[in-house]
DRENKE-981792 format. One record per atom (N, C-alpha, C, O): residue in three letters; x, y, z. Coordinates in steps of 0.1 Angstrom, whole numbers, padded with zeros to 4 digits, always signed. Atoms other than C-alpha are relative to their C-alpha. Layout:
BEGIN
AlaXYZ
...
% end
This chain:
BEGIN
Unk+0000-0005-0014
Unk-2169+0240+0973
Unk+0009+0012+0001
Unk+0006+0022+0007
Unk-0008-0011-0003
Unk-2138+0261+0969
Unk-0008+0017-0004
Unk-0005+0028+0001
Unk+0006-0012+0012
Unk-2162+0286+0945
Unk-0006+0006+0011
Unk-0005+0017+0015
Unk+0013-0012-0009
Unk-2186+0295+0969
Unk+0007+0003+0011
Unk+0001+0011+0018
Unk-0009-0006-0012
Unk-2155+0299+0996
Unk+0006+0009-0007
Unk+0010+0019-0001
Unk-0004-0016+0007
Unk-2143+0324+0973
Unk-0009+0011+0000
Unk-0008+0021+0007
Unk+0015-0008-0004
Unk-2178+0340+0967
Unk-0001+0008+0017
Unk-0001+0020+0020
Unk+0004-0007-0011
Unk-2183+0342+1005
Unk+0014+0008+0006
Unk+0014+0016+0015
Unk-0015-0009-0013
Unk-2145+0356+1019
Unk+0000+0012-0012
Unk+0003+0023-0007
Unk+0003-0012+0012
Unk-2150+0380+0985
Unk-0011+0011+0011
Unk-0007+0021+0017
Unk+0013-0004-0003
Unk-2184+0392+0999
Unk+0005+0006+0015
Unk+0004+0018+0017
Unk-0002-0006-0014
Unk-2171+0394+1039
Unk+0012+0007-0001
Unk+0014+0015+0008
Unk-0013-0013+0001
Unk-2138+0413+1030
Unk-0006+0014-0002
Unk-0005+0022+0007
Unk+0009-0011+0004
Unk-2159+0440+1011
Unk-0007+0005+0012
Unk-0007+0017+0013
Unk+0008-0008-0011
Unk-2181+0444+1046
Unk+0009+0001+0007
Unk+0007+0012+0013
Unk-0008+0000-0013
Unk-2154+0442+1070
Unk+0007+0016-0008
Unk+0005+0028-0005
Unk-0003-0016+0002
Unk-2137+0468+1049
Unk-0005+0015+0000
Unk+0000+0026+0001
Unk+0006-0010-0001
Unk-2165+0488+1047
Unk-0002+0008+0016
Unk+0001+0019+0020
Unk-0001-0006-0009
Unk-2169+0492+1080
Unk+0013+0004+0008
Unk+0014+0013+0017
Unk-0013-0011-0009
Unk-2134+0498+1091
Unk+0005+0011-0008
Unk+0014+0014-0001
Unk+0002-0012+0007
Unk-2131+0528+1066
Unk-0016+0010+0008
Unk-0018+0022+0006
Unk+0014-0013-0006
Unk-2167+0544+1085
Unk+0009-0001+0012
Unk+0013+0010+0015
Unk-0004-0007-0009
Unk-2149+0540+1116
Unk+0013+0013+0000
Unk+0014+0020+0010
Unk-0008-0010+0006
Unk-2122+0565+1101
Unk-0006+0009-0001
Unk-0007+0018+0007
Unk+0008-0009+0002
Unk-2145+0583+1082
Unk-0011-0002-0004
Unk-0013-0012-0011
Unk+0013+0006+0004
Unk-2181+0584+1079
Unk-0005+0002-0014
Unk-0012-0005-0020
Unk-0002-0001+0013
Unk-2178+0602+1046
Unk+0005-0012-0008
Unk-0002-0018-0017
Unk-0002+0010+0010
Unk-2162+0577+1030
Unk-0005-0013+0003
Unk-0007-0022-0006
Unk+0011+0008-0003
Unk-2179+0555+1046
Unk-0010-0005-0006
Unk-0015-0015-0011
Unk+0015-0001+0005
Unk-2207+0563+1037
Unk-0003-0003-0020
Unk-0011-0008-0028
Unk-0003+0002+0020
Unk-2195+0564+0997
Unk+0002-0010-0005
Unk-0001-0013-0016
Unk-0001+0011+0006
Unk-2184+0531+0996
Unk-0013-0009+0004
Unk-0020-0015-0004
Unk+0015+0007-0005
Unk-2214+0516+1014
Unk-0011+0003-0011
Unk-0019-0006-0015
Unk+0007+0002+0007
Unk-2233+0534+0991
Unk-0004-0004-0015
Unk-0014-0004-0021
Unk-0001+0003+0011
Unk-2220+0523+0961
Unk-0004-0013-0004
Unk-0001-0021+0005
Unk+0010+0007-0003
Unk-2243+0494+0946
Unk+0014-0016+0000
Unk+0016-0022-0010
Unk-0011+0011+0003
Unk-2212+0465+0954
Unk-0009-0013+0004
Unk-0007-0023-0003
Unk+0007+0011-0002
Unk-2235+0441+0970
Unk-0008-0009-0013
Unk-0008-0021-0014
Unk+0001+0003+0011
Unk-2253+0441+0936
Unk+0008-0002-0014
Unk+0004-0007-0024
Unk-0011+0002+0011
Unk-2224+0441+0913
Unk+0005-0014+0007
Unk+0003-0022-0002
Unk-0003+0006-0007
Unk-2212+0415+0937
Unk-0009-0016-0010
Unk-0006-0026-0016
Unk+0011+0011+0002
Unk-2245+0398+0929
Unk+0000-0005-0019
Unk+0002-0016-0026
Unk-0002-0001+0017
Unk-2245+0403+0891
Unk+0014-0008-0007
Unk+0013-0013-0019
Unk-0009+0008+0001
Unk-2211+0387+0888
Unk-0003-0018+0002
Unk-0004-0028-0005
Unk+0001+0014-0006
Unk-2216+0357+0910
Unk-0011-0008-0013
Unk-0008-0017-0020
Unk+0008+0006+0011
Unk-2250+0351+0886
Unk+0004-0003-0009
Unk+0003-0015-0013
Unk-0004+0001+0014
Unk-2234+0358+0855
Unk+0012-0015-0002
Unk+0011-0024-0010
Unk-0007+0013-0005
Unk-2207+0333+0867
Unk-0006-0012+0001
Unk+0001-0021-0004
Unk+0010+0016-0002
Unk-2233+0303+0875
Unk-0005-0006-0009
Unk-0006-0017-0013
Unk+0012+0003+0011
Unk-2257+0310+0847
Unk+0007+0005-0016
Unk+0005+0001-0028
Unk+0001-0005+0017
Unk-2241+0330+0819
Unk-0010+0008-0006
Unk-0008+0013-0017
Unk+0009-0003+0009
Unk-2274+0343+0812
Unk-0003+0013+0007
Unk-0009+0014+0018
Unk+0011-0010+0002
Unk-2281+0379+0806
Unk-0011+0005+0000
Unk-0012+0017+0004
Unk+0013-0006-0004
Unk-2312+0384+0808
Unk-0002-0005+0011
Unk-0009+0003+0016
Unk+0007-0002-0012
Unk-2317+0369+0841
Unk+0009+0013+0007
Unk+0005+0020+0016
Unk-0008-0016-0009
Unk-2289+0398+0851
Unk-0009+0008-0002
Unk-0015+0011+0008
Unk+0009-0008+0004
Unk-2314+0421+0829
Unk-0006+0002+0012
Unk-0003+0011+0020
Unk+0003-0004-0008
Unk-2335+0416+0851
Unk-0003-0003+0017
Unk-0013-0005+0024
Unk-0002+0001-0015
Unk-2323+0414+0886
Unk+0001+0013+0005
Unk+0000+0018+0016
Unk-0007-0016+0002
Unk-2309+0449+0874
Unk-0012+0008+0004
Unk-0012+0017+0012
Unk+0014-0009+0000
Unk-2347+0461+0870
Unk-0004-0003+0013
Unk-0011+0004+0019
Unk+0005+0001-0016
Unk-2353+0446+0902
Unk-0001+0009+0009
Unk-0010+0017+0013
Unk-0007-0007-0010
Unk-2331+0459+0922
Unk-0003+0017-0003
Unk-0011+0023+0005
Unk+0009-0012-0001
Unk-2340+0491+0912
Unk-0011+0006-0001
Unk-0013+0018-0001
Unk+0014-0007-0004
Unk-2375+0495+0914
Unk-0002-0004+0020
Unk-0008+0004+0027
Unk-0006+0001-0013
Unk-2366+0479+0952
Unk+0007+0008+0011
Unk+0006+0009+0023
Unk-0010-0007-0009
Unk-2339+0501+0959
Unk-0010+0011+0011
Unk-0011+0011+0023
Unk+0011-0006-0002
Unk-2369+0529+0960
Unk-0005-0002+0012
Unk-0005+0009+0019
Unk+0009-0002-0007
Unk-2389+0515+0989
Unk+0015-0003+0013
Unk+0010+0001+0024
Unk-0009+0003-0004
Unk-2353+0505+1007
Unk+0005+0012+0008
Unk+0011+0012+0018
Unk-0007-0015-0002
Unk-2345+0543+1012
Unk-0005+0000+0016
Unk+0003+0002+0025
Unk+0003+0000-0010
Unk-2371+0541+1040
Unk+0010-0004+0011
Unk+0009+0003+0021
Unk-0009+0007-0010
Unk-2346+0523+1061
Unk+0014+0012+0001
Unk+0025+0009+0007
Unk-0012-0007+0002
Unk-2321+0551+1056
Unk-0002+0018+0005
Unk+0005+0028+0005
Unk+0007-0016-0003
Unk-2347+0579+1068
Unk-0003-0002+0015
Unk-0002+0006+0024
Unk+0009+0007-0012
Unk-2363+0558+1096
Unk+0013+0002+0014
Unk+0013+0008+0024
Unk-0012-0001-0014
Unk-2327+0553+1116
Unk+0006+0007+0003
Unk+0013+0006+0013
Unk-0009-0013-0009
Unk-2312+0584+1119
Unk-0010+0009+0005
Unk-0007+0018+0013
Unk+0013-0008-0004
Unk-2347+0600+1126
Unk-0001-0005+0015
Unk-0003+0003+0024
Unk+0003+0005-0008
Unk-2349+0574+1151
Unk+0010+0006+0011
Unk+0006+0015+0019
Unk-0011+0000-0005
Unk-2317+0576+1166
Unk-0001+0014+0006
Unk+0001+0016+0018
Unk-0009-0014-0002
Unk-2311+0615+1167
Unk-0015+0005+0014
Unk-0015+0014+0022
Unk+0011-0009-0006
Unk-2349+0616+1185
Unk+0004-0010+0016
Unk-0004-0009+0025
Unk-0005+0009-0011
Unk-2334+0592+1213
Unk+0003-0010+0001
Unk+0011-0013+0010
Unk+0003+0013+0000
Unk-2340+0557+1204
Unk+0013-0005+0001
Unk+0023+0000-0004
Unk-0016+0007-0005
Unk-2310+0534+1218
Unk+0001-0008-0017
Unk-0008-0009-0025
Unk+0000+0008+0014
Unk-2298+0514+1186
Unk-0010-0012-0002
Unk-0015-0016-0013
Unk+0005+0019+0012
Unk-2316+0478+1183
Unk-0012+0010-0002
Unk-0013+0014-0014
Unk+0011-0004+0004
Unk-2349+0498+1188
Unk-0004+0008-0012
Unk-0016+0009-0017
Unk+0000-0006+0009
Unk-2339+0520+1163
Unk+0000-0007-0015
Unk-0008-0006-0024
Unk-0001+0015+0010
Unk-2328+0491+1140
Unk-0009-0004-0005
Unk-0013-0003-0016
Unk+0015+0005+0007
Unk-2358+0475+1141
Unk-0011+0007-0009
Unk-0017+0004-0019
Unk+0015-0012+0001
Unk-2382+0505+1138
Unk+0005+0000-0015
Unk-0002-0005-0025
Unk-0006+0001+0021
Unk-2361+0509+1101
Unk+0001-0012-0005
Unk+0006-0013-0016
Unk-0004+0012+0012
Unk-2359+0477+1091
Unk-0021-0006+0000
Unk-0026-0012-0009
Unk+0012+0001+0003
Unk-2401+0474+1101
Unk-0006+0007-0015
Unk-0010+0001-0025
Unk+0000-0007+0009
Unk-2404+0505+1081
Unk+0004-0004-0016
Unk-0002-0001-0026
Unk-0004+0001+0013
Unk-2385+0494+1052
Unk-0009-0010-0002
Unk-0016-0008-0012
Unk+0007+0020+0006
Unk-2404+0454+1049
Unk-0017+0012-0004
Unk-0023+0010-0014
Unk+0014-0004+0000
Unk-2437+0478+1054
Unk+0001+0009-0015
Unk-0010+0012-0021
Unk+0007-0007+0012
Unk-2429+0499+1021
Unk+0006-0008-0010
Unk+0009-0002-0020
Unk-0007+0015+0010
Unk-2415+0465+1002
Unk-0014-0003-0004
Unk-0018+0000-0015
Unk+0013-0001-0001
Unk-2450+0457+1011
Unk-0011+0010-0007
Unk-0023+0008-0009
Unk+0012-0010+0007
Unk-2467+0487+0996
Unk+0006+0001-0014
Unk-0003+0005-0022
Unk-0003-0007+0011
Unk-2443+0492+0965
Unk-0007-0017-0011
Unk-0017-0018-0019
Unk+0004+0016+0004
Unk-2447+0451+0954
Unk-0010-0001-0005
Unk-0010-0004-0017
Unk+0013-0003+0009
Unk-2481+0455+0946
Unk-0006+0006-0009
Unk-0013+0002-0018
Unk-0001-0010+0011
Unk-2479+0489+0931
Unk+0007-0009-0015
Unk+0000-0012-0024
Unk-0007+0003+0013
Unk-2452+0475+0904
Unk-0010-0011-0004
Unk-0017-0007-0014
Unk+0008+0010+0005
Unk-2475+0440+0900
Unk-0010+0010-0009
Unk-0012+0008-0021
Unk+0016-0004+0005
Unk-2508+0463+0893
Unk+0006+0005-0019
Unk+0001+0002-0030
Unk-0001-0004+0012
Unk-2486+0483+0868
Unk+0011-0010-0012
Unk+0020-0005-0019
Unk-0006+0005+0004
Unk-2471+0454+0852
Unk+0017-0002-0001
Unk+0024-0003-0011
Unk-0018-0001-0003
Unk-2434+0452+0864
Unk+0004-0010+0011
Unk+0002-0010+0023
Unk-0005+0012-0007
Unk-2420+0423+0873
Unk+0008+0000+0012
Unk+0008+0013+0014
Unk-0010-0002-0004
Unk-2395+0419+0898
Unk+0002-0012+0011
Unk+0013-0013+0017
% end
């Protein structure tokens, strides 16, 4: 029990600090956010449980053929936002967008044989 209370106060320190560094600056903000810690995060914790390598391999390949359709959500809300939309509406409209090209990329990689 203690493990995964370490795991989870590990994981919400990293967000809390993220965002009280964007309220400072959004630059750096924006650099630590976008640096991949959620997946390093993740890649530890596994390697910790399992030990095994290859399932990191490929979580690694996952996550980046994923990242890809993920962007959507990163074009969708300031597009939204700057054209009026109050935030949740905006929120959603990018987080629709993003599930809708999860949806289109998932299939692509299946057809061309890429797991994920």
């Amino acid at each position: 029990m203690g493990y995964y209370a370490v795991k989870i106060l590990v994981s919400a320190v990293l967000i809390v600090l993220i965002s009280e560094i964007a309220k400072r600056s959004t630059l750096f903000g924006a650099l630590i956010a976008s640096l991949p810690i959620t997946s390093l995060l993740a890649f530890i914790w596994l390697y910790l449980d399992t030990g095994d390598s290859a399932r990191i391999a490929a979580l690694s390949t996952g996550v980046f053929w994923l990242v890809l359709p993920s962007l959507a959500f990163f074009v969708v809300l300031p597009l939204a936002l700057r054209a009026g939309w109050a935030f949740w509406p905006g929120l959603l409209a990018a987080i629709l967008a993003t599930v809708a090209c999860y949806g289109i990329m998932v299939p692509i990689l299946k057809k061309y044989g890429i797991e994920v």
